[in-house]
C-alpha angles and dihedrals in degrees: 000000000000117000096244090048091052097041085051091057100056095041091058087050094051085054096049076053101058092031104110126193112226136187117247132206148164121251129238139196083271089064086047083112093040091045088048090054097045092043093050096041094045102033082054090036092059099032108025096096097054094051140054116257097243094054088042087050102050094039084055091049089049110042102028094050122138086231091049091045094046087055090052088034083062102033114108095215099060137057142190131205135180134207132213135206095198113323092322118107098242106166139333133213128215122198130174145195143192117357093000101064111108092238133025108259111163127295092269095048125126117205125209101199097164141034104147116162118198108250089246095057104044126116083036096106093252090119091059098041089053087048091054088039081054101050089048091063092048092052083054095056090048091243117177098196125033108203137192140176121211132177105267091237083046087109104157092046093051080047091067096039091055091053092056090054106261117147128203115256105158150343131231129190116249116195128213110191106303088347124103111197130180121231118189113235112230135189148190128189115219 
């Protein structure tokens, strides 16, 4: 057997290995101060370094809110979700549809706004879980097109994305306090 072959193979077995199953569900008004510890600590966790603290800290006040989460939380277009490895909160995952995307994609469009995984619980597969999580509910809501936008030096998320088959179509500017930051715009048809 030829070195590579052999190499592959083990490879797939060590990631069998570090793949986990969670649990997956959706939130409700009860996991407002849950959802409000997972959003902050991942959302800093992933984007801290690249912004100054006082910009990091009033985007978190803003948008992670209890009063912000409780209006997604209500809001009929949008939904939250978190996963589990064991009993532990490991990631969530936030979709939208209609009115509530962030941009306006189509009427039989299918956003993913969130996937954020908790530093302790990445390379474990949840990201990927939560994205087909993510797709089966846009097949539910007869979606065409299934959209997402990522920081352009998110490398190892684009790298996911790719895998399950998005392309990128555009770009858009997100700001962060007096940071404008470019995310790519990518997309998937159903």
């Amino acid at each position: 057997m030829k070195t590579g072959t052999m190499l592959r193979r083990a490879i797939g077995e060590l990631i069998k290995e570090i793949t986990v199953t969670i649990t997956i569900r959706k939130c409700t008004l009860a996991d407002i101060p849950a959802l409000q510890a997972i959003s902050r600590e991942t959302f800093a966790d992933t984007f801290g370094s690249e912004n100054s603290p006082e910009d990091l800290a009033n985007y978190l006040d803003e948008s992670y809110s209890q009063a912000q989460l409780k209006q997604e939380l209500q809001d009929p277009n949008s939904e939250f979700y978190f996963a589990y490895d064991d009993d532990q909160l490991a990631a969530y995952l936030k979709v939208n549809v209609g009115d509530s995307q962030t941009e306006e994609m189509g009427k039989n469009a299918f956003e993913i706004q969130r996937i954020y995984v908790l530093t302790q619980f990445k390379r474990r597969h949840i990201g990927s879980q939560l994205m087909t999580k993510a797709l089966e509910l846009a097949r539910q809501h007869h979606s065409s097109t299934v959209w997402l936008g990522v920081w352009e030096y998110n490398l190892p998320a684009q790298g996911m994305y790719k895998h399950f088959g998005f392309k990128q179509t555009g770009d858009h500017v997100f700001t962060l306090g007096e940071s404008r930051q470019r995310d790519l715009i990518m997309t998937k048809t159903l």
